[in-house]
DRENFIZA-123456 format. One record per residue (C-alpha): residue number from 1; residue in three letters; x, y, z. Coordinates in nm, 4 decimals, decimal comma, m for minus. Layout:
REM DRENFIZA-123456
   num   residu          x          y          z
   NUM      ALA          X          Y          Z
...
REM end
This chain:
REM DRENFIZA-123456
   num   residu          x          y          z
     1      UNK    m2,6515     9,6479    m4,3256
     2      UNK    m2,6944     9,7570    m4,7044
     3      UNK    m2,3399     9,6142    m4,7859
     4      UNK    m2,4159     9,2871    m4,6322
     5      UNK    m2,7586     9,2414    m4,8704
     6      UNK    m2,5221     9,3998    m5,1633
     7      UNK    m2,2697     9,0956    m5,1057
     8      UNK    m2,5730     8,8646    m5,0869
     9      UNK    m2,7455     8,9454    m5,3517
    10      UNK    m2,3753     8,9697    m5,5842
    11      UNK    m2,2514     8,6059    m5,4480
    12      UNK    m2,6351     8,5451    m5,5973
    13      UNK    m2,5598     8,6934    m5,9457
    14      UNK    m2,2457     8,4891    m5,9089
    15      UNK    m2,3771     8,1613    m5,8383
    16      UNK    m2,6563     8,2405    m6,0966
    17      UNK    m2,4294     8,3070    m6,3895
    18      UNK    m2,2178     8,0067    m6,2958
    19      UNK    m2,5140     7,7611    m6,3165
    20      UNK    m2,5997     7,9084    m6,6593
    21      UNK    m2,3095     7,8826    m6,7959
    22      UNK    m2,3060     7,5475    m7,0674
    23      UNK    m2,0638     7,2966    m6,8454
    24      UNK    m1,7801     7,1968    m7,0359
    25      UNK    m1,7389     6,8040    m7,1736
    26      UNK    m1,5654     6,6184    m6,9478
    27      UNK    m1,2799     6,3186    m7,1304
    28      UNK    m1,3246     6,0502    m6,9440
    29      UNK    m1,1391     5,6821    m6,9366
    30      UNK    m1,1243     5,3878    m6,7920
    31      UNK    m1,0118     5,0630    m6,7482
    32      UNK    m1,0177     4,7037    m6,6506
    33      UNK    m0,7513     4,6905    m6,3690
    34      UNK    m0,8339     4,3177    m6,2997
    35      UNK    m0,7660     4,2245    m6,6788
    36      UNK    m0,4318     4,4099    m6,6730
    37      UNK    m0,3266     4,2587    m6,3645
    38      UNK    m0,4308     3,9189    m6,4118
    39      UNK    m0,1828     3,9415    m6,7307
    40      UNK     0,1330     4,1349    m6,5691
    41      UNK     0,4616     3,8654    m6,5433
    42      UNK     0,4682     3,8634    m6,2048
    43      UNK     0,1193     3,7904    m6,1070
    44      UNK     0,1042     3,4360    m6,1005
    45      UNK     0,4177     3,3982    m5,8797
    46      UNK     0,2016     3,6488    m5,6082
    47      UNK    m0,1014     3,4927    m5,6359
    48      UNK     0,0968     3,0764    m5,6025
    49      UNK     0,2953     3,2604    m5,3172
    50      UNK    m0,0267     3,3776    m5,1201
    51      UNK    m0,1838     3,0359    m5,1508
    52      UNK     0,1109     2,8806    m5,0704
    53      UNK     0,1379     3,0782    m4,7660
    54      UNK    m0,2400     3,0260    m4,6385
    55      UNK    m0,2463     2,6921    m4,6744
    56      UNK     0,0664     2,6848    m4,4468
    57      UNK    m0,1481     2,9075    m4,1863
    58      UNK    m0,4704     2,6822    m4,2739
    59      UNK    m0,2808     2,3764    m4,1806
    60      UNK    m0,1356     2,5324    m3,8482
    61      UNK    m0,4994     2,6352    m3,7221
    62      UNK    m0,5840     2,3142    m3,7869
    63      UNK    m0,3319     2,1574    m3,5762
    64      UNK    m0,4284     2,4211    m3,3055
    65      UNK    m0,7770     2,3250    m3,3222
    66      UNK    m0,7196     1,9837    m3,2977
    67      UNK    m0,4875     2,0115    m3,0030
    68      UNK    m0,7248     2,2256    m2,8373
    69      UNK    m1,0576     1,9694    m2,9345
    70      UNK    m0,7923     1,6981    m2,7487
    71      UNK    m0,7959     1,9013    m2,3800
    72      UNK    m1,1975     1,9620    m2,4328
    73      UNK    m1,2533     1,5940    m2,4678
    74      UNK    m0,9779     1,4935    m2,1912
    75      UNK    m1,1418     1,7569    m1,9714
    76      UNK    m1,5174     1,5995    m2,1078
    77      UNK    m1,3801     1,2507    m1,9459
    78      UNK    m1,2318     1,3425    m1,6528
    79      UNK    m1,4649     1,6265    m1,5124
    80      UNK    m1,6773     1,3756    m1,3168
    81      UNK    m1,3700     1,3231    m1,1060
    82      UNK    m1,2832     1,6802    m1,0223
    83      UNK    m1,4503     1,9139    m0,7485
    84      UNK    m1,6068     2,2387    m0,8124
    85      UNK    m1,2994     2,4361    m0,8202
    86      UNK    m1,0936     2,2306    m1,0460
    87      UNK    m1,3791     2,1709    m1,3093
    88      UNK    m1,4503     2,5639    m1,2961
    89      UNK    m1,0906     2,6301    m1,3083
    90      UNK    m1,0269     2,3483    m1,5851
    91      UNK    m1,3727     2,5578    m1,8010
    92      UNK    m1,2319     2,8772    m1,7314
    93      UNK    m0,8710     2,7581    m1,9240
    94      UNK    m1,0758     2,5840    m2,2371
    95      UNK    m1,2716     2,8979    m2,2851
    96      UNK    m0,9318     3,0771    m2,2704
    97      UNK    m0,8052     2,9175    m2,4994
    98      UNK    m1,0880     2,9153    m2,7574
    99      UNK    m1,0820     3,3305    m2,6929
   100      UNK    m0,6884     3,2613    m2,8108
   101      UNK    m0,7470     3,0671    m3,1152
   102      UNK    m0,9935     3,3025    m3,2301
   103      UNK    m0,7770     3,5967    m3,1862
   104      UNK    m0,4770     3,4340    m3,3655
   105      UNK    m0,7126     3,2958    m3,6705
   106      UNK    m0,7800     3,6746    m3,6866
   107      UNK    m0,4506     3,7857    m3,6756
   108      UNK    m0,3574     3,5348    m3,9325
   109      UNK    m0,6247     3,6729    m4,1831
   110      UNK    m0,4976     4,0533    m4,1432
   111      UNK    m0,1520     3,9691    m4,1485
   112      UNK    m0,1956     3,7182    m4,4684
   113      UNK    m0,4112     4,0573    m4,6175
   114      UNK    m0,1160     4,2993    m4,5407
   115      UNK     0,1429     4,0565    m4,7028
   116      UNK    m0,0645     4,0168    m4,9488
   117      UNK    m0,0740     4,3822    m5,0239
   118      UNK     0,2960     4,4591    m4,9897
   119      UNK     0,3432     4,1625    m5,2443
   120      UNK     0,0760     4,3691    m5,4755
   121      UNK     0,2581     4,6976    m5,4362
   122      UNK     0,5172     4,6951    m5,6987
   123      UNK     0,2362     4,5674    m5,9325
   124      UNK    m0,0152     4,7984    m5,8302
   125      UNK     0,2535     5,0552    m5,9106
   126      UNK     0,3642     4,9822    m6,2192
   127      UNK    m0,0315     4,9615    m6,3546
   128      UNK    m0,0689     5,3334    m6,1713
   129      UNK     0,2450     5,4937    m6,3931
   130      UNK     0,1195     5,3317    m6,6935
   131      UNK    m0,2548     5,4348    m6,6441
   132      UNK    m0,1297     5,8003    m6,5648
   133      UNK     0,0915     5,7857    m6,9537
   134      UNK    m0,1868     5,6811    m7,1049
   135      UNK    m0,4323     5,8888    m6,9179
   136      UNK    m0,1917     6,2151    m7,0416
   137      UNK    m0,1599     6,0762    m7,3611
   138      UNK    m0,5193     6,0977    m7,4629
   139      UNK    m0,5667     6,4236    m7,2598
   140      UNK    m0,8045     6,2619    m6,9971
   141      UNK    m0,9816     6,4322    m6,7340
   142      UNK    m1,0304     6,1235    m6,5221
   143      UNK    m0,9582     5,7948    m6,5412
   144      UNK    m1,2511     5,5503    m6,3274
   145      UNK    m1,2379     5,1954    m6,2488
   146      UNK    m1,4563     4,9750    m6,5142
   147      UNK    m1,6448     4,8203    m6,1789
   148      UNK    m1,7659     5,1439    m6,0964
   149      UNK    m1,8862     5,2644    m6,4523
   150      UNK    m2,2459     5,1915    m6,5023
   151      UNK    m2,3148     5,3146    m6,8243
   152      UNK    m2,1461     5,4092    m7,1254
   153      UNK    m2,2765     5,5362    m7,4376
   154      UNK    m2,0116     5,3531    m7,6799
   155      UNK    m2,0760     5,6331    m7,9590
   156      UNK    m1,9354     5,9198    m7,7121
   157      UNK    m1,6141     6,0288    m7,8001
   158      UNK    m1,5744     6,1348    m7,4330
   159      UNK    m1,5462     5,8488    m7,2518
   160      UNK    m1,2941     5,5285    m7,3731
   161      UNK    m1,2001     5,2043    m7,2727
   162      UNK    m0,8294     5,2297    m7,1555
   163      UNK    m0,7413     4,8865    m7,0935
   164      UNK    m0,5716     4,7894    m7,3991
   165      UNK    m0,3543     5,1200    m7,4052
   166      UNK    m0,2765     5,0635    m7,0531
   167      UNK    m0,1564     4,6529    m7,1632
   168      UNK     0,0089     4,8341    m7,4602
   169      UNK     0,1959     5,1154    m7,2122
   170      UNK     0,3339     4,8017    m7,0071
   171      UNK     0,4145     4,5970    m7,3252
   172      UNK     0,2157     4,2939    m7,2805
   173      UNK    m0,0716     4,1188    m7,4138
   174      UNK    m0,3814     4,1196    m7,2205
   175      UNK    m0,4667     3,7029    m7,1404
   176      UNK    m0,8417     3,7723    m7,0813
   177      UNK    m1,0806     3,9996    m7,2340
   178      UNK    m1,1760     4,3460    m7,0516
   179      UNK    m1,4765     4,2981    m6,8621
   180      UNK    m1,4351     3,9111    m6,7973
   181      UNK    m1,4357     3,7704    m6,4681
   182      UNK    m1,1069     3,7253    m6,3142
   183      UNK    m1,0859     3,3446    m6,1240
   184      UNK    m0,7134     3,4149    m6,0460
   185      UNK    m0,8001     3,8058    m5,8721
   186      UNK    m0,8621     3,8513    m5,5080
   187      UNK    m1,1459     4,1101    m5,5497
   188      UNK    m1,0633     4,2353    m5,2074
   189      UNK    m0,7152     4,2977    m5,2976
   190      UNK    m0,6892     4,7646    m5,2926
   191      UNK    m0,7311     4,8919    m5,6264
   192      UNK    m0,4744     5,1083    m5,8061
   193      UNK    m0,6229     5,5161    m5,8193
   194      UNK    m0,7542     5,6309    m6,1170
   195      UNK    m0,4607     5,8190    m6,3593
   196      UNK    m0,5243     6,1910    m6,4728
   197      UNK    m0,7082     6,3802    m6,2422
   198      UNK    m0,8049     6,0374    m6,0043
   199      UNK    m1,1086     5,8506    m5,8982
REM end
């Protein structure tokens, strides 16, 4: 019993000393992913591919749709001249077939997001290796997102903008400014991690 409250009370005097003890500065970066990407050669030939790609889809669920508004109208004229069963039977299919095109609009949207992905990938890539050089470079503990930073006190030598290091590391020139909106950027599209030490 008196070496259990001897533990306690020492994992006490542990935990004690630990939260008086002065917590060492953190170096923290980060950077404008969207401004880097939107500026990587590359990027525009994703971005025209995707669009090119669902429009394609677009105009194929459109023909669906159509076709499919064709049998409900058809079906709208003729059900005065069917009995019971074939009217049910006739509702039953149309309601079918709306479940169907529903399910394949779906599957159009997640398949158009995971292409859309693998296109980003070597991209993505690329930005992580040169975010990680620069992130060891400048001896960073940690390396966030600029979306997610909500404050930064600009005359703290511990926390820097990356993003023009990062542009540098990849040898191009950035084509927007860090912290503009991006019209070209899916903002849905999976961020790269954060470099040295991670988000």
């Amino acid at each position: 019993m008196s070496t259990r409250v001897t533990k306690s009370f020492s994992l006490l005097l542990l935990l004690a000393a630990m939260v008086a003890m002065p917590v060492q500065a953190q170096k923290i970066g980060y950077v404008d992913q969207q401004a880097v990407l939107v500026s990587m050669p590359g990027m525009q030939e994703v971005q025209q591919e995707v669009q090119q790609e669902m429009k394609r889809q677009q105009q194929e669920l459109q023909q669906q749709r159509q076709q499919f508004q064709k049998r409900v109208k058809q079906f709208q004229q003729q059900q005065s001249l069917l009995d019971d069963s074939a009217r049910a039977e006739r509702q039953r299919e149309l309601q079918q077939r709306q479940r169907e095109l529903q399910q394949s609009a779906q599957q159009r949207q997640q398949e158009m997001q995971q292409q859309r992905r693998e296109m980003m990938q070597p991209l993505l890539e690329k930005l992580q290796g040169a975010i990680d050089k620069v992130a060891a470079q400048e001896e960073l503990d940690m390396v966030l997102r600029r979306e997610v930073l909500l404050y930064e006190d600009e005359t703290s030598e511990q926390v820097m903008d990356i993003t023009r290091s990062v542009a540098g590391e990849l040898g191009i020139s950035l084509t927007q400014s860090p912290g503009e909106p991006s019209p070209t950027l899916d903002q849905n599209a999976p961020p790269a991690g954060g470099g040295g030490g991670g988000q």
